[in-house]
C-alpha positions in Angstrom: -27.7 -1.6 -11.7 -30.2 -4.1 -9.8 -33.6 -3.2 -10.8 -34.6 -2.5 -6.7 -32.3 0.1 -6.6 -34.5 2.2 -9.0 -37.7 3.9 -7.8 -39.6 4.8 -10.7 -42.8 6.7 -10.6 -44.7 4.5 -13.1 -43.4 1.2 -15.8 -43.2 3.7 -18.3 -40.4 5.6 -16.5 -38.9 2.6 -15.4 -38.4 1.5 -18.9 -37.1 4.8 -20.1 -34.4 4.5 -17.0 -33.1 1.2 -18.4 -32.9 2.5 -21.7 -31.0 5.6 -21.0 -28.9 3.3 -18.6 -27.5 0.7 -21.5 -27.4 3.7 -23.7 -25.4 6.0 -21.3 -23.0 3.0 -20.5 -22.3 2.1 -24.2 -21.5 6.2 -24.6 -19.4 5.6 -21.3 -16.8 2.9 -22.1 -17.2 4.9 -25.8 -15.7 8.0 -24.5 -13.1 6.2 -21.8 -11.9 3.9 -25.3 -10.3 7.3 -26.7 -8.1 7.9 -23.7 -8.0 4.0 -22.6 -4.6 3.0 -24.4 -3.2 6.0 -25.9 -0.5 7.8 -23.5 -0.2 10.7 -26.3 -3.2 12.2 -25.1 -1.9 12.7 -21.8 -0.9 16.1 -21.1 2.9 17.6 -19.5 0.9 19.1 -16.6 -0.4 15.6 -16.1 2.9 13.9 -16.4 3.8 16.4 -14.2 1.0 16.0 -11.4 2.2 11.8 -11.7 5.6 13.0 -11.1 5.1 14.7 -8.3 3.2 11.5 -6.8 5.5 9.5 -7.1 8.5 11.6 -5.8 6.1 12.1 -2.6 5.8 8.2 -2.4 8.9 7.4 -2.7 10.5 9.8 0.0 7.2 8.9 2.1 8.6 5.2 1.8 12.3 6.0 2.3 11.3 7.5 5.3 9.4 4.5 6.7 12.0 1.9 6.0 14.8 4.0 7.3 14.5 3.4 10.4 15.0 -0.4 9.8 18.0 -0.1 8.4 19.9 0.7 11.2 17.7 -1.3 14.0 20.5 -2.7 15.2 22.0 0.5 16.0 18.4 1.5 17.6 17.9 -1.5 20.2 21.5 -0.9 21.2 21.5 3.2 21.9 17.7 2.5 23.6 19.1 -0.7 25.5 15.7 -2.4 24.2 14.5 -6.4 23.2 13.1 -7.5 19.9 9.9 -6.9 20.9 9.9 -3.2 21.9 12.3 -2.7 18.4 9.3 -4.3 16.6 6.6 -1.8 18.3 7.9 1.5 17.3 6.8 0.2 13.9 3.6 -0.6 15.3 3.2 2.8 16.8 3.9 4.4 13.6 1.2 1.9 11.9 -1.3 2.2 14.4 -1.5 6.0 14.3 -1.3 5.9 10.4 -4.2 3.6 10.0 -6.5 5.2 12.9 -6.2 9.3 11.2 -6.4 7.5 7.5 -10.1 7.5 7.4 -10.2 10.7 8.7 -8.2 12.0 6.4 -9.8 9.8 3.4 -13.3 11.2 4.8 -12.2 14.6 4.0 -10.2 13.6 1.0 -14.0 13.0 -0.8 -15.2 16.6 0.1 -12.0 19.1 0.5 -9.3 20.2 -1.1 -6.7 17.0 -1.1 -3.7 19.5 -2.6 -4.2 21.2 1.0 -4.6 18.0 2.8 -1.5 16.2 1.1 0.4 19.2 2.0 -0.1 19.5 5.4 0.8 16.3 6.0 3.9 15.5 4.0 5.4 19.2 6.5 4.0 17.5 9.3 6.0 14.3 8.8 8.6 16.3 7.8 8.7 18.0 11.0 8.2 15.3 13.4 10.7 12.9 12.0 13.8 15.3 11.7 12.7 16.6 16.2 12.7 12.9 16.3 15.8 12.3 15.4 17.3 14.0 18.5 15.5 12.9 20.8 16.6 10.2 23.6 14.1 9.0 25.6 12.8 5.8 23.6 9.1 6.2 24.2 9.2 9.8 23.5 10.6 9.2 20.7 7.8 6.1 19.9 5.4 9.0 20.2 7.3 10.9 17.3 6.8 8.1 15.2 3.5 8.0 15.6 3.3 11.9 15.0 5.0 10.6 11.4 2.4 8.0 10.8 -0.4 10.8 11.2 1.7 13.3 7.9 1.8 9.8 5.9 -1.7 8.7 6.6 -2.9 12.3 4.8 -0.8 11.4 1.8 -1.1 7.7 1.1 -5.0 8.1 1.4 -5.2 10.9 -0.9 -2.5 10.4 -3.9 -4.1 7.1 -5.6 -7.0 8.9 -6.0 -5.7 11.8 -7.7 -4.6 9.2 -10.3 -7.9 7.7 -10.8 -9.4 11.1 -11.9 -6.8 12.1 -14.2 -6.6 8.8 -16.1 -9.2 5.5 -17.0 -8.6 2.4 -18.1 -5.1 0.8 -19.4 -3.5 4.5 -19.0 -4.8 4.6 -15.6 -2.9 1.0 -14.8 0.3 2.3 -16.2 0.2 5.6 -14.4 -0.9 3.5 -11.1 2.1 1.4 -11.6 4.2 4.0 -12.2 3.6 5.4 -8.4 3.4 2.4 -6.7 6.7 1.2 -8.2 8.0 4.4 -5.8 7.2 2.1 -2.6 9.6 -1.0 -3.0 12.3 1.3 -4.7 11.7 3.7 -1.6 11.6 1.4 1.0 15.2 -0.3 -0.3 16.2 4.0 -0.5 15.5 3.9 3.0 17.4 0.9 4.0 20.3 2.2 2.0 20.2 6.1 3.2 19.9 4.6 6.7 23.0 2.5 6.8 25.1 4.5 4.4 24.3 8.0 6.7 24.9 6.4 9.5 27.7 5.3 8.9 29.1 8.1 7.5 28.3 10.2 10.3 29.2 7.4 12.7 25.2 7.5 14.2 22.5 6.3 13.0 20.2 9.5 14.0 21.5 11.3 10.6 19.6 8.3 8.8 16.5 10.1 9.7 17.8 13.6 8.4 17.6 12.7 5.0 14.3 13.0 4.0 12.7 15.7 6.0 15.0 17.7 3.2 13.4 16.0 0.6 10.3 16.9 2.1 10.3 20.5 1.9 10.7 20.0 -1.6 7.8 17.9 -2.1 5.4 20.0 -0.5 6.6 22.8 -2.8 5.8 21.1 -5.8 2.5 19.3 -4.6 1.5 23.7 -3.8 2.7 24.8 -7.3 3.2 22.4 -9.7 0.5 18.9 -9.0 -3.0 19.5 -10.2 -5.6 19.1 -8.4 -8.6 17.5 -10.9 -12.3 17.3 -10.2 -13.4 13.9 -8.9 -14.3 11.5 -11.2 -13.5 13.7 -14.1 -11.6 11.3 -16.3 -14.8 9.5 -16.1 -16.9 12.7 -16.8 -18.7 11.5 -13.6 -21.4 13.7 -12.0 -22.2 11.8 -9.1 -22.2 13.4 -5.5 -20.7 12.4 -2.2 -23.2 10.8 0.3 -22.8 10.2 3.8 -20.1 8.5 5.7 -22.2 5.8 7.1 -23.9 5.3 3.7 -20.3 4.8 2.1 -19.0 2.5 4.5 -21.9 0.9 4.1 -21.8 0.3 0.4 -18.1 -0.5 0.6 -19.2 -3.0 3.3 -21.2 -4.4 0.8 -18.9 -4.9 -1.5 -17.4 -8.0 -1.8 -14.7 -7.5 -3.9 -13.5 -4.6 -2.3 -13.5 -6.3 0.7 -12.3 -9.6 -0.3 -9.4 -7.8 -1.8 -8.8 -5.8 0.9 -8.4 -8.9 2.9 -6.2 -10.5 0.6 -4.3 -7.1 0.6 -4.3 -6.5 4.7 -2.2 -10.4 3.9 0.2 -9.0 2.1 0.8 -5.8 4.4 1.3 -8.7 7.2 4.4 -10.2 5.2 5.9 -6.8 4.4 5.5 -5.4 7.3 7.2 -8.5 9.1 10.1 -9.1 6.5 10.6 -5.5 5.6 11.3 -4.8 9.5 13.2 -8.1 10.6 15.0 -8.9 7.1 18.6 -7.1 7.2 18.2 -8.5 11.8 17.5 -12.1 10.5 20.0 -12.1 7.5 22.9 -10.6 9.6 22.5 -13.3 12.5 22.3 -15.7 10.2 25.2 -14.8 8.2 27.0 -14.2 10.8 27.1 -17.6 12.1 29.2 -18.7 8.8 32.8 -19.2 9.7 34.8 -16.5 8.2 32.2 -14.2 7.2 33.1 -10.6 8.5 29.9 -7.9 8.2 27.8 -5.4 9.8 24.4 -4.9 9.9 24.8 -1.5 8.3 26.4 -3.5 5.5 23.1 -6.3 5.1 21.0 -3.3 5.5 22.6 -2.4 2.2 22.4 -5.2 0.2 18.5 -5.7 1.3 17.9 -2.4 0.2 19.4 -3.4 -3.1 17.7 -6.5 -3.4 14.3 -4.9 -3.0 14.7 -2.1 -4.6 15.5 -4.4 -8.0 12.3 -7.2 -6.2 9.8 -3.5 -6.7 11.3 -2.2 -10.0 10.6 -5.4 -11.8 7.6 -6.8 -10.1 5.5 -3.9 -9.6 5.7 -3.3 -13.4 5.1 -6.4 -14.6 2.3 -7.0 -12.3 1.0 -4.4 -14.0 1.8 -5.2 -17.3 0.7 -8.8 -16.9 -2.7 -7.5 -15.8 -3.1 -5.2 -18.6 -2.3 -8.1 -21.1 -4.7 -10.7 -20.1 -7.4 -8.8 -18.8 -8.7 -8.0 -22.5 -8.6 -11.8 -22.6 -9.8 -12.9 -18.9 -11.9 -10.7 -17.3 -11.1 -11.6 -13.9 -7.0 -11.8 -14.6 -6.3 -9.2 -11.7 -7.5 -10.9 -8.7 -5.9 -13.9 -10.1 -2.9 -12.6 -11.1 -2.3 -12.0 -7.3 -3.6 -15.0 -5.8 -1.1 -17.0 -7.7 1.4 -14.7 -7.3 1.0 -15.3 -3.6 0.8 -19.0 -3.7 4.2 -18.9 -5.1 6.0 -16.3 -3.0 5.1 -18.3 0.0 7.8 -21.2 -0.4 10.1 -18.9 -1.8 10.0 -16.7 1.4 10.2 -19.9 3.2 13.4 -21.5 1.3 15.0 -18.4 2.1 14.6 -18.5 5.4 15.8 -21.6 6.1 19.1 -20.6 3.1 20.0 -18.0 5.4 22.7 -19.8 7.7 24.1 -22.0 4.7 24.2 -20.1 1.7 24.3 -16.5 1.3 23.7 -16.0 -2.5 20.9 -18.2 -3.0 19.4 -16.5 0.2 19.2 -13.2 -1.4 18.3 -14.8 -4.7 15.4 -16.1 -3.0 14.4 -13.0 -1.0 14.3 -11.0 -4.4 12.3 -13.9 -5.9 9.9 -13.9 -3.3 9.4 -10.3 -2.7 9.4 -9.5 -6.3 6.6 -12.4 -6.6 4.6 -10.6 -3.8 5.3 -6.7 -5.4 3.0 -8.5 -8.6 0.1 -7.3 -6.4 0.4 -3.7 -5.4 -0.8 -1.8 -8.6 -3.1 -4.5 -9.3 -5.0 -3.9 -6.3 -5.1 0.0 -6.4 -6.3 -0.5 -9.5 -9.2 -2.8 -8.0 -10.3 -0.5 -5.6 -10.7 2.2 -7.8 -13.0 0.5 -10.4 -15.0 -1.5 -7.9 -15.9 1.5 -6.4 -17.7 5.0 -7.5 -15.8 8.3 -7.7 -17.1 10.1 -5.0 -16.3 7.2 -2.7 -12.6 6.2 -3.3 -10.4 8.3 -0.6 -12.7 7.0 1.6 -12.4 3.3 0.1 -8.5 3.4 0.1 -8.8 4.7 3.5 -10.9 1.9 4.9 -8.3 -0.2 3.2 -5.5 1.6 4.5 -7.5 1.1 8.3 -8.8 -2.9 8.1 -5.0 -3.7 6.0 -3.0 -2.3 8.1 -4.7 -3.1 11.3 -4.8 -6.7 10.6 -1.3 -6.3 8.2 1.9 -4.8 9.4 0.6 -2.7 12.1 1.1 -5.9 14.5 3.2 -8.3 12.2 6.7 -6.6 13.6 5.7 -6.4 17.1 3.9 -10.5 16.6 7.3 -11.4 15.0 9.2 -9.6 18.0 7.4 -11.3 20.5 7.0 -15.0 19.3 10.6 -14.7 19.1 11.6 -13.6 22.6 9.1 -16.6 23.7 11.1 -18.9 21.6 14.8 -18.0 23.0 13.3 -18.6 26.2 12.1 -22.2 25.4 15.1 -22.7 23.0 18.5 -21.6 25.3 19.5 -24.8 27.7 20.4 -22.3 30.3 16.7 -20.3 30.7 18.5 -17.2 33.0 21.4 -16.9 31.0 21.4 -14.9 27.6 20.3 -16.5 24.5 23.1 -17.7 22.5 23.3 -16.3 18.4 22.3 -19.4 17.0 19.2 -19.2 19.5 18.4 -15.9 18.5 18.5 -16.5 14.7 16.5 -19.8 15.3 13.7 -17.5 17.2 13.6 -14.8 14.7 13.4 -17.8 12.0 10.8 -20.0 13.5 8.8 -16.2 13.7 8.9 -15.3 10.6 7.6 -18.5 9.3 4.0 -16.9 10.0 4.4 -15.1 6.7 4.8 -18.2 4.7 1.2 -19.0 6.1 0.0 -15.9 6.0 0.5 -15.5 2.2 -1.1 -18.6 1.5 -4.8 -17.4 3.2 -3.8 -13.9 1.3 -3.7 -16.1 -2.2 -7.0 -18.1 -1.1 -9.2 -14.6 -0.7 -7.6 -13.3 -4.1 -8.8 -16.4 -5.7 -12.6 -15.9 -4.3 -12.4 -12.4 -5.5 -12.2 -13.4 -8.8 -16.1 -14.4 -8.6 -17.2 -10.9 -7.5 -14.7 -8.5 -9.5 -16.7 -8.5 -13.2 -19.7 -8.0 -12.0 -18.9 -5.6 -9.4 -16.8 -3.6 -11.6 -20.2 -3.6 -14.1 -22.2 -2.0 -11.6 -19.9 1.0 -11.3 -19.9 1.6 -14.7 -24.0 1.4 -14.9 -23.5 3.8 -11.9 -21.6 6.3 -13.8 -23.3 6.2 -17.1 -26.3 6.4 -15.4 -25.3 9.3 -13.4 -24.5 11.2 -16.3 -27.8 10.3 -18.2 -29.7 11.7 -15.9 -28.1 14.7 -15.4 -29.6 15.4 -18.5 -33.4 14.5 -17.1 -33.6 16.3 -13.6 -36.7 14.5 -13.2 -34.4 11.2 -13.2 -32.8 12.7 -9.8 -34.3 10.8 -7.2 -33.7 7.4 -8.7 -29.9 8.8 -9.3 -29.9 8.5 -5.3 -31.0 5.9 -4.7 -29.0 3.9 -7.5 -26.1 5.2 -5.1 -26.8 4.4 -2.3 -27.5 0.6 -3.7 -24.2 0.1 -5.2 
């Protein structure tokens, strides 16, 4: 750690300190190297506990998305225009990233099995009285009421992870769980159109998973355990206060350089994830001879990014793991090129759309799975660039600042640039738009992504100065937590080496 983060009581002491310090680190990354690569070490209750995570995350996804799939369905039942379709996402958003630091404040000091469970019922709950409900801003409300159950869990869960595992098992397990979100979003999609169609209404979409749920919260009770924080990293440190961590995290720059590139990539997803199966559909539909239904687009998206997730989010992963023993600063890399690449792919596909349907989707998938590189990469990042004791409360500030920025307004932005553009677009301004206006609205909309990711790639890229020197401190912090543990008359510089992070 910087040397004025230390208050020693003479130069004697101070040297002792520094020596413990490099001596407590080298016994640090010493004890982590036996667990680092070695997945035979990891335990069935602990396989378990990941299991659990990532069957949570992927209902909490198929949840979210579900919705989507059957927006057409939505604006017509509620008699509403693009841009009250886009806000009931941004309802749901808003309340999930206002209670997430709440929840990531207590997720550093009480019991996150409780937590975790009361939110995953209360989601639960609220989406299934949702779906019967008629009134469209009562039933905005209830989709805020689900944003508050998911906020509790998404905070939490990465956490949980990051004091089971360290190091190159950690990465696997972390990709493990957030390959649940791409594969659960295109669930959603899928159990959307496919329910309501059965059923002939697109309410028993939302029935689905508040089944599932109930089973979740069973097994996060009985079977998920609940470690110590920080114990993977036989870490000793203690929380501080809430302004001193937000603070530190403040600080921070590549946490918050990341999170910034991060709150980017929220912006695109949220947009394409809640517009994609609307824009495809008019597009497609103004081929001559093409006969579909949204239900049916909402389908094949799901497909599409379902296989996007279950490649990318691995090999993101994977490709991190590889060169980082090689480049020290691969991961913020990693995702700023992957960025910088997804961006004209997401824009060729937009413009595909009305002429060609296969290379359309070809070029969704290849531009979502370039942007699903990032998502366990950056979990990762947050969790060693920040100390133990601080990381609900880190991946809740992300959660807040990503999604405020991100996909809490992207959906409604998207919405409403592209009712202003069927009004400068249609010849006749008082009669309604025509289909080729609409789909050259929602296009000329969506184009914001394409810019979007390219600022998201830029703040990766700067990242990259911070991240190996930030991610040093943290272990200092650690090793030198645990050294003086051993000298109680060590404590007070412990404290202060904290709150200097």
């Amino acid at each position: 750690m910087d040397q004025s983060s230390i208050t020693p009581n003479t130069s004697n002491q101070q040297l002792v300190i520094n020596g413990d310090n490099d001596s407590a680190t080298a016994l640090l990354h010493e004890k982590q190297s036996r667990r680092r690569d070695n997945l035979r070490d990891v335990s069935f209750i602990e396989y378990m506990t990941v299991g659990v995570l990532c069957f949570v995350n992927l209902i909490n996804y198929m949840d979210r998305f579900t919705l989507a799939g059957v927006l057409g369905d939505v604006k017509k039942e509620f008699s509403i225009r693009d841009d009250e379709a886009g806000f009931l996402q941004t309802v749901f958003v808003i309340a999930y990233m206002v209670f997430a630091p709440i929840f990531g404040y207590m997720g550093d000091r009480f019991s996150r099995r409780t937590i975790m469970a009361f939110g995953v019922a209360l989601w639960c709950i609220t989406t299934f009285i949702g779906s019967f409900i008629t009134n469209f801003y009562l039933f905005a409300f209830f989709r805020g009421l689900v944003g508050i159950g998911e906020a509790s869990y998404s905070t939490i869960a990465p956490t949980i992870i990051s004091d089971l595992f360290v190091g190159n098992v950690r990465s696997k397990m972390l990709a493990f769980f957030y390959f649940a979100i791409p594969v659960g979003s295109g669930f959603g999609y899928i159990v959307g159109s496919v329910a309501g169609a059965a059923a002939g209404n697109w309410r028993w979409g939302l029935r689905v998973t508040p089944f599932l749920g109930v089973i979740a919260v069973g097994l996060i009770v009985w079977v998920m355990e609940n470690p110590e924080r920080g114990q993977a990293e036989e870490s000793r440190m203690k929380p501080t206060s809430y302004v001193d961590d937000l603070k530190a995290l403040m600080r921070n720059p590549s946490f918050m350089l990341s999170t910034l590139a991060f709150t980017c990539v929220a912006f695109v997803t949220g947009a394409l994830a809640w517009w994609g199966p609307q824009f495809i559909f008019l597009g497609l539909s103004m081929q001559p001879g093409v006969d579909i239904t949204i239900e049916s687009v909402s389908y094949k998206f799901g497909l599409v990014g379902m296989a996007a997730g279950a490649l990318g989010v691995p090999l993101g992963s994977a490709l991190a793991q590889r060169l980082r023993t090689r480049v020290a600063d691969a991961d913020p890399l990693i995702c700023g090129f992957a960025l910088l690449v997804s961006a004209p792919l997401v824009y060729f596909a937009l413009v595909a759309v009305s002429h060609v349907a296969a290379l359309s989707y070809l070029l969704v998938f290849l531009g979502m799975l370039t942007l699903n590189l990032t998502w366990s990469i950056v979990a990762d990042v947050v969790l060693y660039v920040v100390i133990p004791p601080r990381r609900s409360t880190a991946e809740a500030f992300q959660i807040l600042i990503s999604h405020m920025f991100g996909d809490a307004g992207s959906p409604y932005l998207v919405g409403v640039i592209s009712e202003s553009l069927k009004k400068s677009l249609s010849p006749l301004p008082f009669e309604p738009p025509s289909q080729i206006v609409q789909f050259k609205a929602l296009q000329y909309a969506l184009f914001v992504t394409c810019f979007v990711e390219v600022i998201g790639g830029i703040f990766f890229l700067i990242t990259a100065i911070y991240i190996v020197r930030d991610k040093l401190k943290v272990d200092r912090a650690i090793a030198e937590a645990e050294a003086q543990s051993a000298e109680p008359s060590h404590s007070n510089a412990q404290e202060d080496n904290i709150e200097g992070e």
